[in-house]
C-alpha positions as CSV (number, residue, x, y, z in Angstrom):
1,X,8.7,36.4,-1.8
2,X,9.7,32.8,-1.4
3,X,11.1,30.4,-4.1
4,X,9.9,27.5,-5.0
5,X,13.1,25.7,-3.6
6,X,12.8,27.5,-0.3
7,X,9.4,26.6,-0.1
8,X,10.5,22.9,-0.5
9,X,13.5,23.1,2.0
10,X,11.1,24.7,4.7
11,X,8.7,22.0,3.9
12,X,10.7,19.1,4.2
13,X,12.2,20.4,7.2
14,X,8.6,20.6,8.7
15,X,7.9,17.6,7.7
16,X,10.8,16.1,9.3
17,X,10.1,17.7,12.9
18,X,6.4,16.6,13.0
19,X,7.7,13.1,12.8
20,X,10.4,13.7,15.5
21,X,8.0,15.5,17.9
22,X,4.8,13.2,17.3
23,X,7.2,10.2,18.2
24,X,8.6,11.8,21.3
25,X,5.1,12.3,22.3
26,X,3.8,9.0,21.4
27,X,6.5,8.3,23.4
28,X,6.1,10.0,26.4
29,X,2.3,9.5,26.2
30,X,2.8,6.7,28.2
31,X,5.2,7.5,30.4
32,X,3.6,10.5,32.0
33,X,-0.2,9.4,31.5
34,X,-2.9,7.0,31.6
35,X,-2.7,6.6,28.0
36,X,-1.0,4.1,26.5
37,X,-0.3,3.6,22.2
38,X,-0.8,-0.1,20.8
39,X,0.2,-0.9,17.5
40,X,-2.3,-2.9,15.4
41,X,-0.9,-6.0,14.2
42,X,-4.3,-7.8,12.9
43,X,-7.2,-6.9,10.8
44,X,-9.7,-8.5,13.2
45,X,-11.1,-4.4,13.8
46,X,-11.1,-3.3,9.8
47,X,-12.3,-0.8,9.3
48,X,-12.5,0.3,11.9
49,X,-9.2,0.1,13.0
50,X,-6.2,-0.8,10.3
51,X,-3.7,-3.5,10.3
52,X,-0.2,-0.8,10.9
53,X,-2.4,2.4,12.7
54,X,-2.3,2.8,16.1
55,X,-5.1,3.0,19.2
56,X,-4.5,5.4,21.7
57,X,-6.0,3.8,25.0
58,X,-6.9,5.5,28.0
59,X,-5.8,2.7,30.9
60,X,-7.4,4.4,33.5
61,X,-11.4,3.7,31.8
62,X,-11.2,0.0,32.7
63,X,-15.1,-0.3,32.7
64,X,-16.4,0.4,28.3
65,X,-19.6,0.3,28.0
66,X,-21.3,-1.7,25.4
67,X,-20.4,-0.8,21.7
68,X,-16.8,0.9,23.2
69,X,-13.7,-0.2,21.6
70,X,-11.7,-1.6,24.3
71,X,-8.2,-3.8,24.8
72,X,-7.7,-6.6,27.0
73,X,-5.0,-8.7,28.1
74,X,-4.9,-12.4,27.1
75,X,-4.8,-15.4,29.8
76,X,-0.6,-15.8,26.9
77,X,-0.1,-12.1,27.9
78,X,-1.2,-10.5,24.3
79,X,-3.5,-7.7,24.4
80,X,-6.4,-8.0,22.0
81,X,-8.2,-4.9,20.8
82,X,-12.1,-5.6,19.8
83,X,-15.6,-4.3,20.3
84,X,-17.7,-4.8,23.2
85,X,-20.8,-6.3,21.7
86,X,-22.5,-7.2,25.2
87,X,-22.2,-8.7,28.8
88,X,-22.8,-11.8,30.7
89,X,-22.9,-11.0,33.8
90,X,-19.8,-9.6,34.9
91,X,-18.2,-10.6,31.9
92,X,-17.8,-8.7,28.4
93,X,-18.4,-10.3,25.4
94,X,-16.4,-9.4,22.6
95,X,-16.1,-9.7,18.8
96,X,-13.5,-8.1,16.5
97,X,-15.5,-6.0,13.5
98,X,-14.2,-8.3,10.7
99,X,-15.2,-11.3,12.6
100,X,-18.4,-13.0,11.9
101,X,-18.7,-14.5,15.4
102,X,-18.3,-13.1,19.4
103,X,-15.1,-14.6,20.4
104,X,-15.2,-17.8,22.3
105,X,-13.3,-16.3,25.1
106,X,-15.5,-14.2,27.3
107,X,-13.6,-11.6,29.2
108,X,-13.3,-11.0,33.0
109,X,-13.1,-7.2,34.2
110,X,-9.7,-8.2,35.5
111,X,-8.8,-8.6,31.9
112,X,-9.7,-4.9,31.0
113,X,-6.5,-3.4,29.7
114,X,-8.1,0.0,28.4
115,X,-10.5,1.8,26.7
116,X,-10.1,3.2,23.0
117,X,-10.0,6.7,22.6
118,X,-8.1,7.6,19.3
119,X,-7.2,4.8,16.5
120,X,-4.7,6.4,13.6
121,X,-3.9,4.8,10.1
122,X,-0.6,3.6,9.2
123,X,0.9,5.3,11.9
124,X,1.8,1.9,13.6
125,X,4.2,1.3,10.7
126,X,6.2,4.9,11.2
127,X,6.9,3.3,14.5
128,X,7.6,0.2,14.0
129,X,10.6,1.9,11.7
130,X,11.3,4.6,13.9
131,X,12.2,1.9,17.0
132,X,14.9,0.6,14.7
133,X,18.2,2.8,16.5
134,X,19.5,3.5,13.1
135,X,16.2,4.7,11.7
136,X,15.6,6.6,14.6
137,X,19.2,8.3,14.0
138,X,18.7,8.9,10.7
139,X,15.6,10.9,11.8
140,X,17.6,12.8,14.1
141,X,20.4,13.6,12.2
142,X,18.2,14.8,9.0
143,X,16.4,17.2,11.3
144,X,19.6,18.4,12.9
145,X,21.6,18.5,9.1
146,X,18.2,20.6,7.9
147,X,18.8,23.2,11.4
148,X,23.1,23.0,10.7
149,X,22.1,23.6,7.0
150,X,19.5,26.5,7.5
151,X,21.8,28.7,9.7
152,X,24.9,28.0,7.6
153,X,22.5,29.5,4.6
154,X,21.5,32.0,6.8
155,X,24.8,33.3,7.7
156,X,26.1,33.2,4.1
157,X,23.1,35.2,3.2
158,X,23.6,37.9,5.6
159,X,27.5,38.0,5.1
160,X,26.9,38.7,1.9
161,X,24.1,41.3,2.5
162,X,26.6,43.1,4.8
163,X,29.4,42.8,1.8
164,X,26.8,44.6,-0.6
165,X,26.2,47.4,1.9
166,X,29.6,48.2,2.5
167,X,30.6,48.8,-1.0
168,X,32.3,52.0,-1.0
169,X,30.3,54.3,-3.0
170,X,32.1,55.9,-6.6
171,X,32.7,59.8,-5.5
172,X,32.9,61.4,-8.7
């Protein structure tokens, strides 16, 4: 049976590997796929979407339909993220949730940056932290003291199982 404070210790050091792993594949999301993650710096999508989650968009679905959630680059080179309420013509008009009124700008299909697949709470700020070097090697160093630590227990555990077994036994 498992203590309390090995139940803690295995926790934590769960804990810290999800958040290593699900940044490396945030990361690599990008690099090997169409998808692409945006962090959400506005509240123009609430609720929707959160100021400091994430959208997961899929760059390759460059046509949403009406009612999709879709990014699209800026004439400044921004990329806003809102809904697509409609069309004129060839172009998609657009209105963040929040937003009483469809933007002014009315998009081109040249402008289609991606389609929103997955949006994520607060995830946006883990990242925005993690892409600091030092918080990022704080990250990694924490997981790797929690592996360094758990085989050093491990050994002194079974050293001193083996030091228990080989008591020499009383012959009288």
């Amino acid at each position: 049976m498992m203590t309390l404070s090995t139940l803690v210790w295995r926790g934590l050091q769960a804990a810290l590997w999800i958040v290593l792993l699900g940044f490396l594949v945030l990361i690599g999301l990008s690099r090997f796929t169409s998808f692409e993650v945006l962090v959400v710096r506005s509240g123009s999508m609430q609720p929707a979407i959160s100021t400091g989650g994430i959208v997961i968009i899929d760059r390759a679905a460059l046509r949403p339909p009406v009612r999709a959630v879709a990014s699209f680059r800026e004439p400044d080179g921004s990329i806003v993220t809102h809904r697509v309420v409609g069309m004129d013509g060839p172009r998609f008009v657009t209105r963040g949730d929040a937003n009483d009124a469809n933007d002014v700008l009315q998009r081109p299909a040249s402008a289609v940056y991606g389609t929103v697949v997955l949006s994520l709470p607060f995830v946006g700020y883990l990242i925005h932290l993690l892409q600091a070097p030092a918080a990022f090697l704080v990250l990694l160093l924490g997981t790797g003291g929690f592996l360094i630590a758990d085989a050093t227990r491990t050994i002194v555990h079974e050293l001193s199982r083996m030091r228990r077994d080989r008591r020499p036994v009383d012959e009288t």
